[in-house]
C-alpha positions as CSV (number, residue, x, y, z in Angstrom):
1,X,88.4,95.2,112.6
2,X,89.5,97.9,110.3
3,X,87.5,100.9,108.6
4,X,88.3,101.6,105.0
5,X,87.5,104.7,103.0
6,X,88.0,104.4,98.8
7,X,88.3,107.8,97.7
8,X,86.9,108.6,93.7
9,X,90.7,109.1,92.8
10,X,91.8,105.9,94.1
11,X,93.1,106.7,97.1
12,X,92.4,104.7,100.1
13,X,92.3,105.1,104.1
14,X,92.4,102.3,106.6
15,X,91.9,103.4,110.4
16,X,91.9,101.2,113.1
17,X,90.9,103.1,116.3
18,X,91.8,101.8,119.4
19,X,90.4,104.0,121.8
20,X,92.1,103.0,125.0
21,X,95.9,104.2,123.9
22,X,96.6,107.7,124.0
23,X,98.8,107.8,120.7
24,X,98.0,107.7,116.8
25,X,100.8,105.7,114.4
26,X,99.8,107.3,110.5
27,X,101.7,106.6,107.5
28,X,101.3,107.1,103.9
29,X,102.6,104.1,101.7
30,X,103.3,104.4,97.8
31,X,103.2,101.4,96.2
32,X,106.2,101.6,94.1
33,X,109.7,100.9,95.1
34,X,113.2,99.1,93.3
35,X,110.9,96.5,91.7
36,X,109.7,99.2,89.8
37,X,112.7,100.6,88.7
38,X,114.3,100.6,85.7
39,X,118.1,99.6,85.8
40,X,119.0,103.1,84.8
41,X,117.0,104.9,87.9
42,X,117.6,102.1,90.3
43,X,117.6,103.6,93.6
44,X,115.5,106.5,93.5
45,X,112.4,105.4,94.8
46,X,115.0,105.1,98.6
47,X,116.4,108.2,97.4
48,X,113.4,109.9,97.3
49,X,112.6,109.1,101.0
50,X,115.6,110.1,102.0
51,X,115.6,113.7,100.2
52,X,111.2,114.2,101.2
53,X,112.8,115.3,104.8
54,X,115.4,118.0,103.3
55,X,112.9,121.3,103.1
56,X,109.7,122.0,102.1
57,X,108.6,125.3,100.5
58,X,108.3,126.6,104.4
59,X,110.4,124.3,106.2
60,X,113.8,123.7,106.7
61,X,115.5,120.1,107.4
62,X,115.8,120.9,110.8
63,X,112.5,122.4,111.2
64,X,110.6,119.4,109.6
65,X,112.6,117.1,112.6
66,X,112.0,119.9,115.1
67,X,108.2,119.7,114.2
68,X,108.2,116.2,115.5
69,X,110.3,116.0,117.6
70,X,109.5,119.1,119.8
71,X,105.8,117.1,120.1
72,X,107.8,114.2,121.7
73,X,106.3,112.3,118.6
74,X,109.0,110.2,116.4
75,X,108.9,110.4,111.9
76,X,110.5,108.1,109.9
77,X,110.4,106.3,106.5
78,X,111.8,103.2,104.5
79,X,111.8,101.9,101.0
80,X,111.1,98.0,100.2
81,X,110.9,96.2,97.0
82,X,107.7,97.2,96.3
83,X,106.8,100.6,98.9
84,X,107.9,103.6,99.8
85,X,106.3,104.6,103.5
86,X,106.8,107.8,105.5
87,X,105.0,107.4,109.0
88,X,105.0,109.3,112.0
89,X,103.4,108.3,115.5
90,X,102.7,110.7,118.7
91,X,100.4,111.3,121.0
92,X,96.8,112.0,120.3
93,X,96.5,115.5,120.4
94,X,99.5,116.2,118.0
95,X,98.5,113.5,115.7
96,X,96.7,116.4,113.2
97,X,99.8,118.6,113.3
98,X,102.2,116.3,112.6
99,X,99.9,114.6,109.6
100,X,99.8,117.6,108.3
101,X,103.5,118.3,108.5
102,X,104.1,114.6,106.7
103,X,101.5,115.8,103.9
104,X,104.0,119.1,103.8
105,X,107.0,117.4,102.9
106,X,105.2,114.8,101.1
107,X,104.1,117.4,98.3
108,X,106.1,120.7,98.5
109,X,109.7,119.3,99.1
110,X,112.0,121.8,96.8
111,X,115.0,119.4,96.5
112,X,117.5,121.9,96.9
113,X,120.7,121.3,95.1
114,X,123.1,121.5,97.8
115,X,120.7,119.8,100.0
116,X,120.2,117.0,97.5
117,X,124.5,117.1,97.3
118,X,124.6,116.2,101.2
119,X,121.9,113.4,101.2
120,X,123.4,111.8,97.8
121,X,126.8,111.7,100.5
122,X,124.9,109.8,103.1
123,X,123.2,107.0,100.6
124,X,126.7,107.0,99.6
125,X,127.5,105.9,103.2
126,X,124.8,103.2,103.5
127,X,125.5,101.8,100.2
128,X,129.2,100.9,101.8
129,X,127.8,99.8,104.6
130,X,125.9,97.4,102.8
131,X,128.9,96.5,101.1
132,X,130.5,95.5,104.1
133,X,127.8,93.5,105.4
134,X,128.0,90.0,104.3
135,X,124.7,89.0,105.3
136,X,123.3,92.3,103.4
137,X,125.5,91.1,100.2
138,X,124.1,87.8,100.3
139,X,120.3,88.6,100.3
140,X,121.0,91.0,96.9
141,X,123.4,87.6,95.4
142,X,120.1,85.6,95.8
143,X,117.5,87.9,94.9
144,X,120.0,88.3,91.3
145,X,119.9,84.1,91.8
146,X,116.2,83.8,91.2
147,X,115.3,86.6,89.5
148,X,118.5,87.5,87.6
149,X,117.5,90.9,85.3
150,X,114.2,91.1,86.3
151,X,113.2,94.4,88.2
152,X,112.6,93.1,91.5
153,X,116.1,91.4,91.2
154,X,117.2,94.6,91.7
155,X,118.7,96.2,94.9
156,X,116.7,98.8,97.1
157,X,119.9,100.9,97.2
158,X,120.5,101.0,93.6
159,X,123.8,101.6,92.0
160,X,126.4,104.1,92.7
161,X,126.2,105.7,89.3
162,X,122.5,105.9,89.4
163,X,122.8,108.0,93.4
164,X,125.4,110.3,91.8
165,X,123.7,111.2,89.0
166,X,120.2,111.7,90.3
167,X,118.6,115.5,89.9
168,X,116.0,117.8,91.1
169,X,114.1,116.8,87.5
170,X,114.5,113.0,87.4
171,X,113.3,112.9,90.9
172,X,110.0,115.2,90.3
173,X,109.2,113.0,86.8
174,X,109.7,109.7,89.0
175,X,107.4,111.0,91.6
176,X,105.1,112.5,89.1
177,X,104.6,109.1,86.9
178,X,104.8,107.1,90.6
179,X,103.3,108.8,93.4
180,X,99.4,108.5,92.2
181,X,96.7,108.4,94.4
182,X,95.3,104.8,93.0
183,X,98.8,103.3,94.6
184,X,98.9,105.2,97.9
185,X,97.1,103.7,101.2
186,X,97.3,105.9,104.4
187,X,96.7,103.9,107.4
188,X,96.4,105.2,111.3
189,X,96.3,103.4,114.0
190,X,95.5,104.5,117.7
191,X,93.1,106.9,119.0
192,X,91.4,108.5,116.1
193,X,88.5,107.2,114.2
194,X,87.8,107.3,110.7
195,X,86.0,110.4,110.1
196,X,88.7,112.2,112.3
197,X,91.4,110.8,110.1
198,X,88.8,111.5,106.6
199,X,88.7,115.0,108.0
200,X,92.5,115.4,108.2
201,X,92.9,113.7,104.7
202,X,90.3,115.9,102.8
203,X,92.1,119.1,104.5
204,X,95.8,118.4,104.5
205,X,96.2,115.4,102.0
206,X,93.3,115.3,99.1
207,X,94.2,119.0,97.5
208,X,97.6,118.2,96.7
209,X,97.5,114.5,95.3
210,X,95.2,114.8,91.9
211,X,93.2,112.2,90.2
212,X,95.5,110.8,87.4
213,X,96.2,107.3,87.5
214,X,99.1,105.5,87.1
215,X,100.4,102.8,84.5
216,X,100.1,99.1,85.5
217,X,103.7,98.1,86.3
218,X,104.1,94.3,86.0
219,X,108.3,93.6,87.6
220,X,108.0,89.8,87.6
221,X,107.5,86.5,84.8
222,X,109.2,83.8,85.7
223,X,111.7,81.9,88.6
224,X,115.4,81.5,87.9
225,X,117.7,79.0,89.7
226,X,120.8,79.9,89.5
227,X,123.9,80.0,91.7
228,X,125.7,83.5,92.2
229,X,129.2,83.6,94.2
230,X,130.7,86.9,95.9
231,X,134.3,86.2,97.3
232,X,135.7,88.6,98.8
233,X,137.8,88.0,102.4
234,X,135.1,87.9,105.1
235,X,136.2,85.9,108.4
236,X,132.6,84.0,107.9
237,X,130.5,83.2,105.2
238,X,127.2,83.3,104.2
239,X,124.9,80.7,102.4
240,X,121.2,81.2,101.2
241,X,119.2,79.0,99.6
242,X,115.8,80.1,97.8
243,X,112.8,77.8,96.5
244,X,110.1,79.3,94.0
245,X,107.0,79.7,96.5
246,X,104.1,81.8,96.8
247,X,102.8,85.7,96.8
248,X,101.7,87.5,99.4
249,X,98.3,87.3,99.3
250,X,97.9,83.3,98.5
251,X,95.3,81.3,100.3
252,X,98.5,79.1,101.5
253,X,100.1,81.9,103.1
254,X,99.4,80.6,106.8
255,X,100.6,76.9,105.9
256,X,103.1,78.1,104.2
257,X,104.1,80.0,107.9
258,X,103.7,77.5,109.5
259,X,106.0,74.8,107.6
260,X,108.4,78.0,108.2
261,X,108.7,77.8,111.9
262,X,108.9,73.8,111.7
263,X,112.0,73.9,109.6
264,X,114.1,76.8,110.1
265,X,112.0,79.2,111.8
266,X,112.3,79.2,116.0
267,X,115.2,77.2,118.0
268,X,113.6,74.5,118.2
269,X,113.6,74.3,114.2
270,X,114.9,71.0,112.5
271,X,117.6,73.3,111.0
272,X,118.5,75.1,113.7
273,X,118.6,71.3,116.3
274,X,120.2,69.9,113.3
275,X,123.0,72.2,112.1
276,X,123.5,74.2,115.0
277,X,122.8,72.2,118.4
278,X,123.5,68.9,117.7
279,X,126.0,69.1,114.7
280,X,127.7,72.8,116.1
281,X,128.0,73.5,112.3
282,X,126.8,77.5,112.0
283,X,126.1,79.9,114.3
284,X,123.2,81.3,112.6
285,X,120.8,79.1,110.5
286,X,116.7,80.2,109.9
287,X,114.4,79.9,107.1
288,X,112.1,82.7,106.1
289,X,109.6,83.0,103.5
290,X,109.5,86.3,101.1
291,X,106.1,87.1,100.1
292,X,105.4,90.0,97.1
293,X,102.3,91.1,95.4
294,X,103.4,88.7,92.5
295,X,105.3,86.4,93.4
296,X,107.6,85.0,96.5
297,X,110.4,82.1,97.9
298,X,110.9,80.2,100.6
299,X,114.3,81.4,102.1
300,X,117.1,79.4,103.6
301,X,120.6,81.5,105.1
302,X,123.1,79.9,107.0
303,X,126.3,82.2,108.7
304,X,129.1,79.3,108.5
305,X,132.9,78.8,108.7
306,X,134.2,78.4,105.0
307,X,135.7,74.7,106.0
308,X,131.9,73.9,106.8
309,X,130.4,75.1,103.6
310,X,129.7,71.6,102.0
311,X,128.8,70.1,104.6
312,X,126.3,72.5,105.8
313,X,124.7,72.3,102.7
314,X,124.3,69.0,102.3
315,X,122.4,68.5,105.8
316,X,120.6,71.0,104.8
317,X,119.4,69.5,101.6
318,X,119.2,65.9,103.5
319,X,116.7,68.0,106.2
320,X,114.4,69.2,103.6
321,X,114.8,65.8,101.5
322,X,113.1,63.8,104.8
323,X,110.5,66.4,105.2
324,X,109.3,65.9,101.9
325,X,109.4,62.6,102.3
326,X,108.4,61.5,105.9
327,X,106.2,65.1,106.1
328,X,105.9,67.0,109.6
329,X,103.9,65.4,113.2
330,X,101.5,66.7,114.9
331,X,103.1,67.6,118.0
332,X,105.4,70.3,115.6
333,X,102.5,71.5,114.1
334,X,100.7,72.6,117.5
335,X,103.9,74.2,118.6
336,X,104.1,76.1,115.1
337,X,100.6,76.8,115.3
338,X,101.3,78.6,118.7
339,X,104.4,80.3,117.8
340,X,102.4,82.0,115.0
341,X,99.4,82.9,117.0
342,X,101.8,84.5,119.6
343,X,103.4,86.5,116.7
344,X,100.5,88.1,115.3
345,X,99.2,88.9,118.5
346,X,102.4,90.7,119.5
347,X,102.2,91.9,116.4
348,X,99.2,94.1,117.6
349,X,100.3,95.5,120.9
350,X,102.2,98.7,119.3
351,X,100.3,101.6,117.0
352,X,103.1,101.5,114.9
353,X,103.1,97.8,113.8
354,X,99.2,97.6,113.0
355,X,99.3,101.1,111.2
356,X,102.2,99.2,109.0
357,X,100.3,95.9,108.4
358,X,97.6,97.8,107.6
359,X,99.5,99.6,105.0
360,X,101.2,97.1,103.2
361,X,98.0,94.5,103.1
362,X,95.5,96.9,101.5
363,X,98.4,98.2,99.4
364,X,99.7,94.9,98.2
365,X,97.5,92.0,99.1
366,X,94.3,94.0,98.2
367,X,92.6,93.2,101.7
368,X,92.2,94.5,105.0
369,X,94.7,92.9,107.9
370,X,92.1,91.2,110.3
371,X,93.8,89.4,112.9
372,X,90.9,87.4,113.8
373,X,90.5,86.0,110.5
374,X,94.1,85.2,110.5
375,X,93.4,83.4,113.7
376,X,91.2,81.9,112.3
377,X,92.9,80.8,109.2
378,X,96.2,79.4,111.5
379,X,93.5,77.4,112.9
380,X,92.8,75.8,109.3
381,X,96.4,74.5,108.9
382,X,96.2,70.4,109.0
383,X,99.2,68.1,108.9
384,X,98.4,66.9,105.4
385,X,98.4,70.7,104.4
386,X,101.9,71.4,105.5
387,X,103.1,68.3,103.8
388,X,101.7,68.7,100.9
389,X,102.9,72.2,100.5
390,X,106.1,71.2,101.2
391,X,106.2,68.6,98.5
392,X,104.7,71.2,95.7
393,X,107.5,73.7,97.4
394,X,110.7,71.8,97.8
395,X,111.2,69.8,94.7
396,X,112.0,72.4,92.7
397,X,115.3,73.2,92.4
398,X,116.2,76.0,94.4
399,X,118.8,79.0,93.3
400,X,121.8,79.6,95.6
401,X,124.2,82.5,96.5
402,X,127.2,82.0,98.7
403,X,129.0,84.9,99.8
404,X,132.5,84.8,101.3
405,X,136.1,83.2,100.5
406,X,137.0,80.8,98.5
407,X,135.5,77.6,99.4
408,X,136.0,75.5,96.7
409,X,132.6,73.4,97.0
410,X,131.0,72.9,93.3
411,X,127.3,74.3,94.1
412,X,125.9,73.3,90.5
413,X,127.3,69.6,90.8
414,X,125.6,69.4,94.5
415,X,122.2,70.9,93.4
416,X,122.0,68.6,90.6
417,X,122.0,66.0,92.9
């Protein structure tokens, strides 16, 4: 079990010291990301963690990577709908150094013009390569398909525009209305214990971060089902399907898993037998749920040939239609209960991975990540659970984005079936 700290300015620690590794995962998460964007600075929260590793007041680019790196210890960072993170993980001895050169370019970056001018290049680069990505184009169709204008409808990259125009100033108001200490968890993981890692906060972290608090940011209201089409000339196609489900920290969350790896979740899936093995229909077909701090939906994405597209959809739809009708066995619920226990406890075998669900559990779910009491709560998953979630989950209509050539398939007429 995790230790927490609550600091008086809002900020919290989670440590979970495991004392028989020799390496410390740490990693500061903001909780604010493109969901809490407006369309007119979409994409700065992943520009700011790209531009946080271009030179502090003392360091240079290459001496921030050289500060890791020399320590044989690895830094990175990402941006999700609703967090920014910038972790680190080496061995235990370097762990203090390297926190405190994270802390460094965490709160005396100088966003140097020309430096800025180079990075704006490379996002630039990954927004093309996103472009170019089917699958990647797909997910962004169906998050506009359920969400339409609403914040967290918007893409992580943001819009070209936005990346070009971003400055020195914008980026220091966003991070000064944003990075507050009442939405920033910093987690570790490994061989430290919590009043090493409260020492190393109060002296590298605590003096630079303030005690204003930040403005409640609500980025969701309400579902959407709509249907969003990207053609363009892709040799395959891509089809996702989304259902209104649940948030990320609802008491269902584990049934809701677990109905997951029964339909579309593991090879031995009712999609993937259906579609894939015994109908040789799609190369790739999975379900996966997406699970916010307000709200979520149950995923379905299909890689297909474009003469396939109807068809595919429609055993689909007839899959889902006898699950909600006939419900799951209990033979495929044991095997789904055992996929998931395997996966958490995989889950815990690397620093890294626990020092992120530690992160993003406190910082959006509001709870410590136990993994015995999620053990425990696979273990409360019945048959008549599943089904019934299914039922509550799969009647809705769900919204749809199809991404690829021409196929000629009327999605509205076949969803108002």
């Amino acid at each position: 079990m995790a230790d927490t700290l609550d600091y008086p300015n809002g900020l919290r620690l989670v440590v979970e010291t495991i004392p028989y590794v020799h390496s410390v995962a740490a990693g500061i998460m903001v909780g604010t990301g493109s969901a809490m964007e407006s369309p007119q600075c979409n994409g700065i929260s992943h520009f700011i963690e790209h531009v946080l590793f271009k030179g502090t007041a003392s360091l240079s680019a290459y001496e921030i990577a050289h500060s890791f790196e020399s320590k044989g210890a690895s830094v990175n960072a990402f941006t999700s709908k609703e967090s920014t993170c910038f972790y680190f993980k080496s061995v235990e001895s370097d762990a203090e150094s390297c926190f405190a050169t994270l802390c460094d370019l965490f709160f005396h970056s100088v966003f140097d013009k020309n430096e800025l001018d180079n990075e704006r290049k490379v996002v630039m680069e990954e927004i093309s390569m996103d472009e170019d990505s089917p699958e990647d184009i797909c997910y962004d169709m169906l998050f506009k398909a359920v969400y339409g204008d609403q914040p967290i409808g918007m893409p992580i990259l943001g819009k070209r525009e936005n990346v070009a125009r971003f400055n020195k100033s914008e980026i220091e108001a966003y991070i000064g209305k944003r990075y507050r200490a009442d939405k920033i968890v910093i987690a570790f993981a490994g061989n430290i214990t919590l009043m090493q890692a409260d020492r190393m906060l109060k002296e590298h972290f605590l003096p630079g971060i303030g005690d204003l608090k930040s403005e409640k940011t609500t980025y969701f209201t309400h579902y959407e089902s709509n249907v969003r089409t990207y053609i363009k000339d892709f040799k395959q196609t891509n089809l996702m399907l989304a259902y209104p489900s649940i948030s990320l920290s609802h008491k269902s969350s584990m049934v809701q898993s677990a109905l997951n790896v029964i339909l579309g979740g593991c090879m031995g899936s009712r999609l993937f037998q259906q579609i894939r093995e015994k109908k040789g229909l799609a190369y790739s077909v999975y379900s996966s749920p997406s699970r916010y701090g307000e709200c979520g939906t149950f995923n379905i994405a299909l890689n297909i040939g474009v003469a396939n597209t109807e068809r595919v959809l429609l055993c689909c739809l007839e899959e889902i239609r006898r699950l909600v009708e006939k419900g799951i066995t209990p033979a495929e619920l044991e095997m789904a209960k055992a996929q998931l226990r395997s996966t958490l406890i995989f889950g815990q075998e690397t620093t890294q991975s626990i020092m992120i669900s530690l992160c993003k559990s406190l910082l959006i779910a509001g709870e410590v990540f136990d993994v015995d009491e999620k053990l425990k709560e696979i273990d409360e998953v019945t048959v008549e659970k599943v089904n019934r979630f299914a039922v509550d989950t799969f009647t809705a209509r769900p919204a749809l984005a199809y991404v690829g050539v021409e196929s000629g398939v009327d999605f509205e007429k076949i969803l108002g079936r």
